[in-house]
C-alpha positions as CSV (number, residue, x, y, z in Angstrom):
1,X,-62.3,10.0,40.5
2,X,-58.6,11.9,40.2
3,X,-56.6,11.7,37.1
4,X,-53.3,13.1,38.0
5,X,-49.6,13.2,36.4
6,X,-47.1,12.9,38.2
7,X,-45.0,16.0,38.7
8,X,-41.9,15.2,37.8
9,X,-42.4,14.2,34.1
10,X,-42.9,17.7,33.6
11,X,-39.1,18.4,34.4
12,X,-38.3,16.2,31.5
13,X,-41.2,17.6,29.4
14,X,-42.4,21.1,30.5
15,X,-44.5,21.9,27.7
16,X,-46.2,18.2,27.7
17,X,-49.9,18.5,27.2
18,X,-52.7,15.8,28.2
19,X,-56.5,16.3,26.7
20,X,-58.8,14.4,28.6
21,X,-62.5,13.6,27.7
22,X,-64.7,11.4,29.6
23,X,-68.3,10.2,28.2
24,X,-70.8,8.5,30.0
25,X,-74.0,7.0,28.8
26,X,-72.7,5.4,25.6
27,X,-74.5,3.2,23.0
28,X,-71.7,1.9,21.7
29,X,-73.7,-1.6,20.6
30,X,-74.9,-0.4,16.9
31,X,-72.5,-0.4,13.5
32,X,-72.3,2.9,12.1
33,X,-71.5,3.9,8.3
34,X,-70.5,7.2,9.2
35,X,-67.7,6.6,11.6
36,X,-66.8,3.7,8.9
37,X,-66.4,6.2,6.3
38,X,-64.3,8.8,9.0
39,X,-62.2,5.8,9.5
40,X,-62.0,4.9,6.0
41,X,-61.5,8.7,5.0
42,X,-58.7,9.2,7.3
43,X,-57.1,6.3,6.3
44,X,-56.9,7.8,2.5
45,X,-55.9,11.1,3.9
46,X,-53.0,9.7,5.7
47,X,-51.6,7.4,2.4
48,X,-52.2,10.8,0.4
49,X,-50.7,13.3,2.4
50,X,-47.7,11.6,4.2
51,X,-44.7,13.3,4.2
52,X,-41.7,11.5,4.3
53,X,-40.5,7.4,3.4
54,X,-41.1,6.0,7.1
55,X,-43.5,6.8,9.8
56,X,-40.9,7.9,12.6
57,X,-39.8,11.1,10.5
58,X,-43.2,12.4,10.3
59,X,-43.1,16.2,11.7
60,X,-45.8,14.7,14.9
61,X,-44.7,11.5,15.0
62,X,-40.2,11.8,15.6
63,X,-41.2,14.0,18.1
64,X,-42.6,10.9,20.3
65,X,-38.9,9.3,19.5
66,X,-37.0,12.1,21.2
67,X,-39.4,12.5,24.1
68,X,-39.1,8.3,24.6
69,X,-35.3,8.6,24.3
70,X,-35.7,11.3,27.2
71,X,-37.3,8.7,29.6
72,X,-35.1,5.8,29.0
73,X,-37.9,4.0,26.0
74,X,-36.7,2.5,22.9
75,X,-38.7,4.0,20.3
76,X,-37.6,1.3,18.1
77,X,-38.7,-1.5,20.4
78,X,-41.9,0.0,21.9
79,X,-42.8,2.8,19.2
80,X,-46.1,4.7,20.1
81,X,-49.6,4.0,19.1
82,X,-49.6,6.9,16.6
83,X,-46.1,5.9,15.2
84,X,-48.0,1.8,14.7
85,X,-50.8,3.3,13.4
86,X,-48.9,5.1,10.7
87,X,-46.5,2.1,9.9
88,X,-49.7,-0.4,9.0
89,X,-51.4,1.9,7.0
90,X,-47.9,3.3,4.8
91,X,-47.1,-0.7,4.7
92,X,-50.6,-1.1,3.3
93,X,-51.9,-4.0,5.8
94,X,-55.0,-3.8,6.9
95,X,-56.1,-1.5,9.5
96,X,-58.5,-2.7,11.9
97,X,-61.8,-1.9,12.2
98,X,-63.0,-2.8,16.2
99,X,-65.9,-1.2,17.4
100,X,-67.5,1.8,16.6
101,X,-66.3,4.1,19.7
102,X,-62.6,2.7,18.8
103,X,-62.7,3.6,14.9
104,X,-63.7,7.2,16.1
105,X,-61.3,7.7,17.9
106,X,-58.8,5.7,16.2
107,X,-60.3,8.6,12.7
108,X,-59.1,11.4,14.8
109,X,-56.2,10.1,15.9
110,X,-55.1,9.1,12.5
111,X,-56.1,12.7,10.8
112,X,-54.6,15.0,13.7
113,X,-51.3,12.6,14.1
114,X,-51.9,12.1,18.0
115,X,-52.1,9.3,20.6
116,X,-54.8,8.5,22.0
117,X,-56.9,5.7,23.8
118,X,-60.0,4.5,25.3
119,X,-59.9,3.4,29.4
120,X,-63.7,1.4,30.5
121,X,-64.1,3.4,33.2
122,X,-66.2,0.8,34.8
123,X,-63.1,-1.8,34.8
124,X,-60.8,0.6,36.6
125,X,-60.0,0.8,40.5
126,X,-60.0,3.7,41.7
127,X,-57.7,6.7,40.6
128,X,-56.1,6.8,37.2
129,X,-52.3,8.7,36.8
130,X,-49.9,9.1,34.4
131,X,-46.7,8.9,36.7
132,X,-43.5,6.4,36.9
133,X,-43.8,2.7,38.2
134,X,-42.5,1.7,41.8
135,X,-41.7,-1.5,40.5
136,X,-44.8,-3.7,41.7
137,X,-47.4,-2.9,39.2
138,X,-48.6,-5.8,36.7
139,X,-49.9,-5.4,33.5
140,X,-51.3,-8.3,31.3
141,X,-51.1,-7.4,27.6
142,X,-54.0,-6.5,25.2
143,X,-54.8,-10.0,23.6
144,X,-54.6,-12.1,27.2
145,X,-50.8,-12.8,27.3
146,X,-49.0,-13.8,30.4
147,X,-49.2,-11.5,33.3
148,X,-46.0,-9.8,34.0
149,X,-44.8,-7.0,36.5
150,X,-43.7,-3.7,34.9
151,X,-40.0,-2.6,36.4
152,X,-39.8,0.6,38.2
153,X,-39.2,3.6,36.5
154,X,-41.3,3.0,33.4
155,X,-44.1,6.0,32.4
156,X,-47.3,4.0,32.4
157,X,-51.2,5.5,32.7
158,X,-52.5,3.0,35.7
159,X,-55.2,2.8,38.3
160,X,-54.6,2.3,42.0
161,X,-54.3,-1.9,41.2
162,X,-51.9,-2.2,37.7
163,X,-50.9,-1.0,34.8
164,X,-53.6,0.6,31.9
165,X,-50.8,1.6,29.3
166,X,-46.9,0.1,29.2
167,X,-44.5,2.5,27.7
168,X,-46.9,5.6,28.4
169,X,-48.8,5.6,24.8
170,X,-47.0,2.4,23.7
171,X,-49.3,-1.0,24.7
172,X,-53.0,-1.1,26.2
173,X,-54.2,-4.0,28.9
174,X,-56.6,-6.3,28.6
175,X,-58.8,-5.4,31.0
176,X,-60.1,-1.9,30.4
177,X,-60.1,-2.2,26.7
178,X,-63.7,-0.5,24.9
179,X,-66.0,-2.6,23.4
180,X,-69.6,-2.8,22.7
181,X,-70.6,-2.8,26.1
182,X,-68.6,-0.2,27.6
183,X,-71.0,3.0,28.6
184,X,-68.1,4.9,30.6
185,X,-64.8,6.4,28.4
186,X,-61.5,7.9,29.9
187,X,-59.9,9.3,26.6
188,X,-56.6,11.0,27.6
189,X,-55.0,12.7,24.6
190,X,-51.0,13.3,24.5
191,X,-49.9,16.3,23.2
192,X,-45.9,17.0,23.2
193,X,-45.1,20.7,23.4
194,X,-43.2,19.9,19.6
195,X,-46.2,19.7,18.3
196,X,-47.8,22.6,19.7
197,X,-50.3,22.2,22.8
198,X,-53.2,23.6,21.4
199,X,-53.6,20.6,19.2
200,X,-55.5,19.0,22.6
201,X,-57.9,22.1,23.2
202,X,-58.7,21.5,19.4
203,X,-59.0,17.6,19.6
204,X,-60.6,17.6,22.8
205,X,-63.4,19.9,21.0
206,X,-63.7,17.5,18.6
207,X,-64.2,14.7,20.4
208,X,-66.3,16.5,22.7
209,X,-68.9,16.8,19.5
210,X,-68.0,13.5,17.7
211,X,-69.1,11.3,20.5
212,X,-72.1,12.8,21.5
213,X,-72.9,13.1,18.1
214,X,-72.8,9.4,16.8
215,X,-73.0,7.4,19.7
216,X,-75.0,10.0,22.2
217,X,-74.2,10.3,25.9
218,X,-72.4,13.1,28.1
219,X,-69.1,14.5,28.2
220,X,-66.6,16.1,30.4
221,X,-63.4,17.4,29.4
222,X,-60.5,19.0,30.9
223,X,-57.0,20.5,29.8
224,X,-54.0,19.2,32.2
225,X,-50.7,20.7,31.8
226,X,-47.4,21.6,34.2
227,X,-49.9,24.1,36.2
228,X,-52.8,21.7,36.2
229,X,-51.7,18.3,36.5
230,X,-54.6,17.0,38.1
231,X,-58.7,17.2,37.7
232,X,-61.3,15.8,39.3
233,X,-64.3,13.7,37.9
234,X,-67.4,11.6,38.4
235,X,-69.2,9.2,36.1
């Protein structure tokens, strides 16, 4: 299997960096108190230690703003999953707890301030890329609302048959969402260059140990960047 991006998002952000970690062999079926307590700790962390009245001004979270008002998104309208995150948890609604794989991830996410998201691999068909729509591509929403077809031009992660992630890091599909059966992760992390890259080398790491860790498995990882926008992997 490829995951690529497509070249030309690079000329609008050259210093864009995407993590990637795939695990295989999960046991994702079984509760566990210790990711509930990483979830429930970086919750805390994040009502403690948040800087500034309203999640879009956070030092790693504007940054998303700019880079969406570079590729034509409303930040406003579609804000990304980091920038959602943030806004439940300062509003003080609950934050969801979904399945143990999900609430790991969703506890790094939350500490380190980046987006990131779990693809079944065994849902998907074919190749996945990061790259901008032709203007065919459907997407049906996270939750089973209506199908629709994404216009072209819009950053999305998709396979070879629709569209995984609307917005790039903004809305998820229904179909290759994780839950307690999925065995087979595709975990891309975005990292803007604002930010600093090496936050995905040090996330990735994490991850890489986390997983294994609580929920057992293998994992491969790679770094992808303007000089390696594409990896190869099996599962």
């Amino acid at each position: 299997m490829l995951f690529s991006i497509q070249k030309e998002l690079f000329d609008l952000l050259p210093d864009l960096t995407i993590g990637m970690v795939v695990a295989t062999g999960l046991d994702n079926t079984h509760s566990s108190s210790e990711i509930d307590q990483l979830l429930q700790r970086a919750i805390e962390a994040l009502k403690k230690n948040f800087v500034g009245d309203k999640a879009q001004d956070h030092l790693r979270i504007k940054p998303w703003r700019t880079a969406f008002a570079k590729l034509g998104i409303s930040g406003s309208k579609f804000p990304s999953s980091v920038e959602s995150m943030a806004r439940r948890i300062l509003k003080g609604d609950p934050f969801p707890k979904i399945n143990p794989l999900v609430d790991l991830y969703n506890s790094i996410s939350l500490r380190y301030l980046v987006p990131m998201g779990g693809h079944d691999l065994d849902t998907l068909q074919g190749n996945i890329y990061l790259r901008f729509t032709e203007g065919w591509e459907p997407f049906t929403p996270m939750g089973g609302e209506e199908r629709v077809t994404v216009p072209k031009g819009e950053l999305v992660y998709r396979d070879e048959q629709e569209v995984l992630t609307r917005n790039w890091v903004c809305r998820q599909c229904e179909k290759d969402k994780a839950t307690e059966k999925t065995k087979n992760i595709f975990i891309p992390i975005d990292v803007l260059g604002e930010v600093g890259s090496g936050l995905a080398d040090e996330i990735v790491r994490e991850l890489s140990e986390s997983i294994p860790k609580h929920l057992g498995g293998t994992i491969y990882s790679a770094i992808l960047n303007r000089e390696n926008p594409s990896v190869e992997f099996s599962f």
